[in-house]
C-alpha positions as CSV (number, residue, x, y, z in Angstrom):
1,X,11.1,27.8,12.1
2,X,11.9,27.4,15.8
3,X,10.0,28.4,18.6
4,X,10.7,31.5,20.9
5,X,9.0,34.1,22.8
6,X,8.3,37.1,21.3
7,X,8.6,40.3,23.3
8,X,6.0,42.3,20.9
9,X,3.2,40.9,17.9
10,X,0.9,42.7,16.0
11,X,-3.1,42.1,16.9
12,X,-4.2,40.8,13.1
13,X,-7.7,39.1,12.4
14,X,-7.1,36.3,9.1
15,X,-9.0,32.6,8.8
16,X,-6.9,30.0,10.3
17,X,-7.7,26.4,10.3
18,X,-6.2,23.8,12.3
19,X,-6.4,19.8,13.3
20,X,-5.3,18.3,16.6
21,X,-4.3,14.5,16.7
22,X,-6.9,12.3,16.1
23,X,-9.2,15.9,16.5
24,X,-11.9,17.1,14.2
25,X,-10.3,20.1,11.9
26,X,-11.6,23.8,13.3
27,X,-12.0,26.7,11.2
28,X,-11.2,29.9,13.2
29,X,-9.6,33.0,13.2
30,X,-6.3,34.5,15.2
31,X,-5.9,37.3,17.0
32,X,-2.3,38.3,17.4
33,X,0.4,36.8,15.8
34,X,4.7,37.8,16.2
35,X,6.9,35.8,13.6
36,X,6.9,32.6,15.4
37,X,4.2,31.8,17.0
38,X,0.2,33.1,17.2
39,X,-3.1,33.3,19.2
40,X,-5.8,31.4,17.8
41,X,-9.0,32.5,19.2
42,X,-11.1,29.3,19.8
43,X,-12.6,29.4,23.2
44,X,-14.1,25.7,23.4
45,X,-11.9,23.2,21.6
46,X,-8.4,24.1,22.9
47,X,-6.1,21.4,22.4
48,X,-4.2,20.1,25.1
49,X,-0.9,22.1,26.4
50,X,2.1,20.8,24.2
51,X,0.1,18.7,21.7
52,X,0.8,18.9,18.1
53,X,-1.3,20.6,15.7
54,X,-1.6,21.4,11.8
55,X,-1.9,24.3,10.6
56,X,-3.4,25.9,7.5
57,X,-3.2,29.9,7.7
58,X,-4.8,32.1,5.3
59,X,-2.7,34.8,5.1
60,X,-3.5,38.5,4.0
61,X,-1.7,37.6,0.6
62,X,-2.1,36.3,-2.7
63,X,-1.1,33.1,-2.6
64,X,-3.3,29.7,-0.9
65,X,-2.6,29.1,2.5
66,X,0.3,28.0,4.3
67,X,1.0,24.7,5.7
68,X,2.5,24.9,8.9
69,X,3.5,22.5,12.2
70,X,2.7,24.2,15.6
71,X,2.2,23.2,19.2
72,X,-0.1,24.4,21.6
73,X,2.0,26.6,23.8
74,X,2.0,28.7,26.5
75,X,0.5,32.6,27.0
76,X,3.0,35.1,26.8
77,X,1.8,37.5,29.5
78,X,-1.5,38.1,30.2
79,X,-3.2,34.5,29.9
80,X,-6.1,34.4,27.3
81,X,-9.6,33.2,28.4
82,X,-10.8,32.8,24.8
83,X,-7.9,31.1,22.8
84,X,-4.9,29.3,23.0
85,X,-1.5,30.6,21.6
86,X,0.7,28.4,18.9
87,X,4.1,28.0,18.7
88,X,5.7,27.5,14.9
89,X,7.6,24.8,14.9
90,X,7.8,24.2,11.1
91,X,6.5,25.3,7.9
92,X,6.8,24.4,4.1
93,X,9.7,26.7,2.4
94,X,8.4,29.7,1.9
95,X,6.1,30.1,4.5
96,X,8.3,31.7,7.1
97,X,9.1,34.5,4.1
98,X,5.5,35.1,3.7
99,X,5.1,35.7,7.8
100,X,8.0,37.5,7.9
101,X,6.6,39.7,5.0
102,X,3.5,39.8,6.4
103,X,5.0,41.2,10.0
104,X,6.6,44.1,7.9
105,X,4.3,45.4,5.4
106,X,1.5,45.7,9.0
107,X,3.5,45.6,12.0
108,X,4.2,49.2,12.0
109,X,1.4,50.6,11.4
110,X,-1.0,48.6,13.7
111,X,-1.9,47.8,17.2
112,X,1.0,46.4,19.0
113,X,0.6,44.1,21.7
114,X,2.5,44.4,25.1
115,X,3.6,42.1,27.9
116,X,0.5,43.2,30.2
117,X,-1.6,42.4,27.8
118,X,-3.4,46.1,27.1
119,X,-4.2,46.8,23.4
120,X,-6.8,47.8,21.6
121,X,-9.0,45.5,18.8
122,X,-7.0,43.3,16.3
123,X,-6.9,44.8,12.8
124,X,-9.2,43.0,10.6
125,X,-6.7,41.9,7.4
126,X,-9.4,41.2,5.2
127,X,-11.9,43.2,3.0
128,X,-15.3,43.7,3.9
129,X,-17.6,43.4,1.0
130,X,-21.5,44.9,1.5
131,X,-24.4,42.4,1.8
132,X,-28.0,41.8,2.9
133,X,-28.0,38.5,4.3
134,X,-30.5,37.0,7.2
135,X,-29.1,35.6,10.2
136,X,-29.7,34.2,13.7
137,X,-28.1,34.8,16.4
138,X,-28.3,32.7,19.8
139,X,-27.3,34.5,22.7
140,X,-27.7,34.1,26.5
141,X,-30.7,31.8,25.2
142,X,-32.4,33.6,23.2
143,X,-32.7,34.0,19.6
144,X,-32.0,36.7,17.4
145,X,-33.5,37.4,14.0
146,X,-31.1,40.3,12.3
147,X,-29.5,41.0,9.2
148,X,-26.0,41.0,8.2
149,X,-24.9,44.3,6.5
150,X,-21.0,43.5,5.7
151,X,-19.0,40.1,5.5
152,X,-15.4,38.9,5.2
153,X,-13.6,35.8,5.4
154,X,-13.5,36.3,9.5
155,X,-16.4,38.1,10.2
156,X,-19.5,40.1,9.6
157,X,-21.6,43.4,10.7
158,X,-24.7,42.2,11.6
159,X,-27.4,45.1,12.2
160,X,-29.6,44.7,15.0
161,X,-31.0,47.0,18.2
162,X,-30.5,43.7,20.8
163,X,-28.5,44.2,23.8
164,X,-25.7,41.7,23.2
165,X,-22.4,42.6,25.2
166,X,-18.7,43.0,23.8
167,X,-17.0,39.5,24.6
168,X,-19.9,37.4,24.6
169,X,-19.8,34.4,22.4
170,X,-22.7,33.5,20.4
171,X,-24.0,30.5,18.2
172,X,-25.1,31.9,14.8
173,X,-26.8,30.9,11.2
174,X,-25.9,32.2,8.1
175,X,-28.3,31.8,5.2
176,X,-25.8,32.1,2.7
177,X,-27.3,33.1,-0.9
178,X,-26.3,29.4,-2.4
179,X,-29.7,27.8,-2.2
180,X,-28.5,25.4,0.9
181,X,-29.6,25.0,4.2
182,X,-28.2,27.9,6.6
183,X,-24.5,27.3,7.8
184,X,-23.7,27.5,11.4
185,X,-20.6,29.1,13.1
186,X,-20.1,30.5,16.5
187,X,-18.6,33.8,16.8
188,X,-17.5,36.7,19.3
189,X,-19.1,39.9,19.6
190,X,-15.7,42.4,19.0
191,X,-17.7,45.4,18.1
192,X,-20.9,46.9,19.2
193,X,-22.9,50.6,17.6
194,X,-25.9,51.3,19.5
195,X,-28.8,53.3,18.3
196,X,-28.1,57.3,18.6
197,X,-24.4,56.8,19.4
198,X,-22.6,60.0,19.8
199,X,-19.6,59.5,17.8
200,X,-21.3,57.3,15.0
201,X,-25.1,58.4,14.7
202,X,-25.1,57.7,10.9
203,X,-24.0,54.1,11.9
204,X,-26.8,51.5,11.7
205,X,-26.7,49.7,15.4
206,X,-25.4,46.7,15.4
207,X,-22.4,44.0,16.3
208,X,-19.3,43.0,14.8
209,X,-18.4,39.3,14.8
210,X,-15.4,37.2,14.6
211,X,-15.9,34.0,13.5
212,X,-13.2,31.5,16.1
213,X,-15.3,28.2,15.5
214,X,-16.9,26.7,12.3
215,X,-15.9,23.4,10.4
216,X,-14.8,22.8,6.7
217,X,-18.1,23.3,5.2
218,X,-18.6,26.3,6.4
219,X,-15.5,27.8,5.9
220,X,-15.6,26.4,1.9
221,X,-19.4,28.3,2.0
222,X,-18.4,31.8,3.2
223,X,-15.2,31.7,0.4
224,X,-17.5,30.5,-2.1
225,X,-20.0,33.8,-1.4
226,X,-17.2,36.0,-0.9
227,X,-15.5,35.2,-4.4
228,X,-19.4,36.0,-5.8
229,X,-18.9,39.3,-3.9
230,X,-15.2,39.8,-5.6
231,X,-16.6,39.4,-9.0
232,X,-20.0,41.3,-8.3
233,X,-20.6,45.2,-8.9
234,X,-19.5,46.1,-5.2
235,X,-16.3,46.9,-4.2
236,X,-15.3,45.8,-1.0
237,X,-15.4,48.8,2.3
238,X,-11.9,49.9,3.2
239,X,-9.7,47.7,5.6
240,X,-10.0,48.6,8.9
C-alpha cells in the first residue's frame, strides 16, 4: 500500500495500537482515516516525523486486527494539536481490502473531512453497551468521582454535573468489574450534556470520552469486559 495524500477521509473512532522503534506499544484510538493513511489521536507520545511505526488496527469488522507498516507523516491541512497522522506504507494481504471495504460501506454516509480542516465529531464505529461502573477522573488537578453509564472499545459516557470542557484531556481509572486493581487510561472529553439542556433534558449530564492513550493491559481489560457485555442480557445502544 503506498503512501499519498488524500484529498477527502471519513472522521471514524476504532482502537488502534501502535509501537515506535525501540518505543513502548500505545493503545489509542484514530480519528479520521482516507484509504492510505490515518490520524491517530495521541497527544503526548507522538513519534518523531518520518519514523517507522507498527501498527495493529481494530477495525469495525469481524475479523482480528490488521497488521500494518506506517510512518509518522505529515498533516494534511489543518495541523492537529492532539495526534499525529500515519501514512500506510504496507499491510499483510488482505488488509488493504478490508480498508478499502471499510471506506465504502461508511464513507458515504458520515462526516467528511475537508482541506480546512472544519467537520463535525468522528463517528464512533463501535457499539456502546450499558454499564454502571465507578470511575475517576483527574482533570485541571482535581479529582473526579463519577460513574460510567455506557462503554465501548474507544470510549465511555461517564455521568457527572463537573464542569469539564470539550477538548480537555484527562487522566482516568476504571474499576473494571474483574476483581483487579482499577486500570488507568487517559482520554479526551469529545462530548459534554449538561444538566437541563434544551435539546436533551431526558439526558443524564455528563461527558463523552475517547480513550487516545492506555497500554496493553488495559486495552486486553476493557475487551475482556466488553465480550462479558456481548454475551450478557443487554444489547448494545445504537451506533452513533
Amino acid at each position: 500500500m503506498e503512501a499519498a495524500d488524500a484529498r477527502w477521509g471519513m472522521k471514524i473512532v476504532f482502537p488502534v495500537r501502535f509501537a515506535a522503534h525501540h518505543g513502548a506499544a500505545v493503545q489509542t484510538t484514530s480519528g479520521e482515516m482516507t484509504d492510505s493513511r490515518m490520524l491517530l489521536m495521541c497527544p503526548q507520545r507522538r513519534p518523531p516525523c518520518a519514523a517507522p511505526v507498527a501498527l495493529n488496527l481494530y477495525l469495525p469488522d469481524s475479523f482480528p486486527p490488521a497488521a500494518a507498516m506506517g510512518r509518522v507523516g505529515t498533516a494534511a491541512g489543518k495541523p492537529q494539536s492532539d495526534g499525529f497522522w500515519v501514512d500506510l506504507v504496507d499491510a499483510v494481504r488482505g488488509v488493504a481490502e478490508r480498508i478499502e471495504a471499510l471506506m465504502s460501506l461508511h464513507a458515504p454516509r458520515l462526516n467528511r473531512s475537508s482541506p480546512d480542516g472544519s467537520a463535525t465529531s468522528p463517528h464512533r464505529a463501535a457499539p456502546r453497551y450499558p454499564t454502571s461502573m465507578p470511575v475517576t477522573i483527574g482533570a485541571g488537578g482535581a479529582l473526579i468521582a463519577a460513574c460510567a453509564r455506557n462503554i465501548s472499545t474507544s470510549g465511555m459516557y461517564v455521568q457527572t454535573e463537573a464542569n469539564v470542557p470539550l477538548g480537555t484531556l484527562v487522566t482516568m481509572r476504571l474499576a473494571l468489574p474483574d476483581g483487579d486493581a482499577p486500570v488507568g487510561v487517559q482520554a479526551k472529553v469529545i462530548h459534554r450534556v449538561l444538566a437541563g439542556q434544551p435539546q436533551m433534558p431526558w439526558a443524564e449530564p455528563g461527558i463523552g470520552l475517547q480513550f487516545v492513550e492506555g497500554d496493553d493491559a488495559f486495552r486486553a481489560r476493557i475487551d475482556r469486559q466488553i465480550k462479558r457485555l456481548q454475551i450478557g442480557p443487554q444489547n448494545p445502544r445504537s451506533r452513533g
